[in-house]
N, C-alpha and C positions, 0 to 999 in steps of 0.2 A: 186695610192696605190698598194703595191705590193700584190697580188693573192700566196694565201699558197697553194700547192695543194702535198699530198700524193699518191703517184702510188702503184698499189699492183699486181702483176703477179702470178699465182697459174701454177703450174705445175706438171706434177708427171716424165717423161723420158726425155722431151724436151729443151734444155739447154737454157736458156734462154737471155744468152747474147746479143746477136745478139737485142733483145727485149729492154733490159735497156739499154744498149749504143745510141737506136734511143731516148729512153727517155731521156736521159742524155744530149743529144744534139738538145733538144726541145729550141726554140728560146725563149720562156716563162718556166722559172725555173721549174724545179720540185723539192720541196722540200728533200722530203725522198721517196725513193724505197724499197719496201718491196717484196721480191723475194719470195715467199713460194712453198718449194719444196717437195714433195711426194716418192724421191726416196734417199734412204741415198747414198748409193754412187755416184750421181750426187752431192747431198749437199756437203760430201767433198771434192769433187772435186772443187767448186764454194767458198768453205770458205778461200780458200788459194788462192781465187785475190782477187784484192784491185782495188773494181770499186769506184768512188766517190759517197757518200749520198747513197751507197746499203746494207741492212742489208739481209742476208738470214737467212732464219724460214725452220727449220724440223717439218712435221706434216705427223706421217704415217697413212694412208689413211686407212679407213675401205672400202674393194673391197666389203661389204657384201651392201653398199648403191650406189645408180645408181647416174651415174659421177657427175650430176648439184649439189648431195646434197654433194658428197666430196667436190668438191671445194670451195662449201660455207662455209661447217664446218671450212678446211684448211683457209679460207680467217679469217673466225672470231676467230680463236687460234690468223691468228697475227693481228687482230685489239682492241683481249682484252687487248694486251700490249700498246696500244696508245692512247694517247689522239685526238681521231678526231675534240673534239671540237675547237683544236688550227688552224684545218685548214680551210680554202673554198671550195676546191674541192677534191672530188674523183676519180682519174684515175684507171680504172681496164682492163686491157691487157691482153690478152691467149699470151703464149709463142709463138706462132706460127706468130705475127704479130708484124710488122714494124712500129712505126708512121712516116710520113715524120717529117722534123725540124717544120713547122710550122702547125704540127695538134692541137696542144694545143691554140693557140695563134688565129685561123680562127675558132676551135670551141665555143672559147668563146666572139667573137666577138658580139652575141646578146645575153649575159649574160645569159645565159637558165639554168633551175634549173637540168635539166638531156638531154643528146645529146647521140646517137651513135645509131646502124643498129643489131641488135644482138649482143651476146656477149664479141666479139671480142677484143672489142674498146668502153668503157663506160665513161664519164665523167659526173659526178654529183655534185651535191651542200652538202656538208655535212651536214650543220645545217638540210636538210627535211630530209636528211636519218637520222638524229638523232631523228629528231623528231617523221617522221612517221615510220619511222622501231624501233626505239631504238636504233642504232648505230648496229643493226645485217644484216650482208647480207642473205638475204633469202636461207633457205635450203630445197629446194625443186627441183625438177625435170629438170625445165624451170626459172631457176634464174634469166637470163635476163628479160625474158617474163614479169616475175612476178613484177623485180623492175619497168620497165617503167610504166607498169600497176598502181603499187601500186604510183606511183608519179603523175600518169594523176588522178586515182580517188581521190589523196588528194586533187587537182589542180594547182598542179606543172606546168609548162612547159616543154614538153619534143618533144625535135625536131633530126631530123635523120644530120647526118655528114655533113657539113659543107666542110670539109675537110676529106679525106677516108683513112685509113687505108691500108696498104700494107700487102700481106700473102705471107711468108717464102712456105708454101705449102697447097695443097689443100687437104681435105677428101678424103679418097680412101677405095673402096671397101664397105660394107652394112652395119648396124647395123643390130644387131638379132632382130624377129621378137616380141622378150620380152620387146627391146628398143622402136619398134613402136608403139605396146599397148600402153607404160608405154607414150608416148609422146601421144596420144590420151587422154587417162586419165586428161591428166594435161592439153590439150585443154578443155575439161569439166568442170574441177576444175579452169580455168581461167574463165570462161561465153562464150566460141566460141558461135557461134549459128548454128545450123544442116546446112544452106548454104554455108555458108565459110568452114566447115571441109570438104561435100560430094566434092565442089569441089578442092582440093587436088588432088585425084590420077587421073586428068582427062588424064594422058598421062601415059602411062604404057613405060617405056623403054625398047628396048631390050638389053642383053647383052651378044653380039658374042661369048664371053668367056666360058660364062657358058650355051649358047645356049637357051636359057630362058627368059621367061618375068619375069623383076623385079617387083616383087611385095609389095617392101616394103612398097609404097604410099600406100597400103591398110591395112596394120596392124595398123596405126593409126586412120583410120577410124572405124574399127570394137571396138578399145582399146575405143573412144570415146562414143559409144552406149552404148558397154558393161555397163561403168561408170556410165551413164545417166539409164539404165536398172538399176542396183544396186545403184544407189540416189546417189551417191559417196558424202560426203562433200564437198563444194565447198568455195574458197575462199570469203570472204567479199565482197569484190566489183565486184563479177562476173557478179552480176544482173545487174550491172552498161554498164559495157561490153559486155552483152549481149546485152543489148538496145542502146548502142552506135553504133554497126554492125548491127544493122539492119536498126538505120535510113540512114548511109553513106549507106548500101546494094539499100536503095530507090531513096539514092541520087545519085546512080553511083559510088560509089566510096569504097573504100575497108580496110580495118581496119589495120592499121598500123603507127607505130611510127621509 
């Protein structure tokens, strides 16, 4: 039986060709590719090729909200245009990453309702994201974070790559120390528990450059307390999460999807 699955690439500078041409040449079809892009003059630049099954989406970004929740907003302008329920799967790809030909086809090989390692490379099941999300991608902070979460506490299946992903390039250079708060925070609002966040910044880097110790690993840790100081609201299934990390924390073993 043939497997529908819709791709969708959120980007705002990074041109993402490179990205749906590896999709394009997936040994398992992709049905439709939804390109959505953040920058108008890359948009038209990209409306004037003729890649196969690729439709590109303008959606200008509000820079006033912190990146995980633009690109959800962006993701869900073009998912209100579609019908998800016509498909099986959902592929979601940052521009920045390559799938080899057979990442679709080794990821699905034990049929899992959600697969992929952060948000790089996500492949899920439509029908639970319709069901348990409403067909919206999460607009929040840690979007990845969130969906694997929200699919493990429905009781989905959700298992890490199978087959991995390739990156065009790597991060370079810090996030502000407003970014590491803001990802503490949403370590809180997921259910972390105070062992898994304190150890985070167990290795301080140095950086020759700027002659300094990085200390980024430590603004999420403070962002974290802080939250926890001021009750912050917390996700629905954090209490779940929370007590999932602490019984693997006695089992030796450490909280990850």
């Amino acid at each position: 039986m043939l497997t529908k699955i819709i791709a969708v690439i959120p980007t705002l500078n990074d041109d993402p060709t490179e990205t749906i041409q590896s999709i394009i040449s997936q040994s398992v079809e992709v049905s439709k590719i939804l390109a959505v892009i953040g920058s108008k003059s890359l948009y038209n630049k990209l409306v004037a090729t003729k890649l196969e099954r690729t439709e590109y989406v303008y959606v200008k970004p509000d820079f006033s909200q912190p990146l995980g929740k633009r690109v959800a907003a962006a993701i869900n302008t073009a998912f209100a245009k579609e019908a998800l329920e016509e498909y099986d799967y959902i592929l979601k790809v940052d521009a920045e990453t390559i799938l080899p030909p057979d990442f679709v086809k080794e990821n699905l090989k034990r049929l899992p309702d959600f697969i992929g390692s952060g948000g790089s490379a996500m492949l899920f099941k439509a029908s639970p994201f319709l069901k348990a999300l409403g067909g919206k991608y999460p607009e929040v902070f840690a979007d990845d974070t969130y969906l694997a979460s929200k699919f493990l506490y429905e009781g989905y299946t959700v298992k890490r790559w199978l087959c991995s992903p390739q990156f065009k390039i790597r991060e370079k250079g810090y996030h502000s120390y407003k970014h590491g708060l803001q990802r503490g925070i949403e370590w809180y609002k997921l259910g972390y528990e105070p062992v898994h966040v304190l150890d985070y910044p167990r290795e301080f880097v140095y950086d020759i450059q700027k002659r300094a110790l990085n200390i980024d690993r430590v603004f999420p840790v403070i962002g974290y307390f802080l939250a926890a100081l001021r009750r912050v609201d917390r996700y629905e299934f954090a209490p779940w999460i929370f007590i999932m990390q602490v019984r693997r924390l006695i089992y030796g073993r450490q909280f990850k999807y």
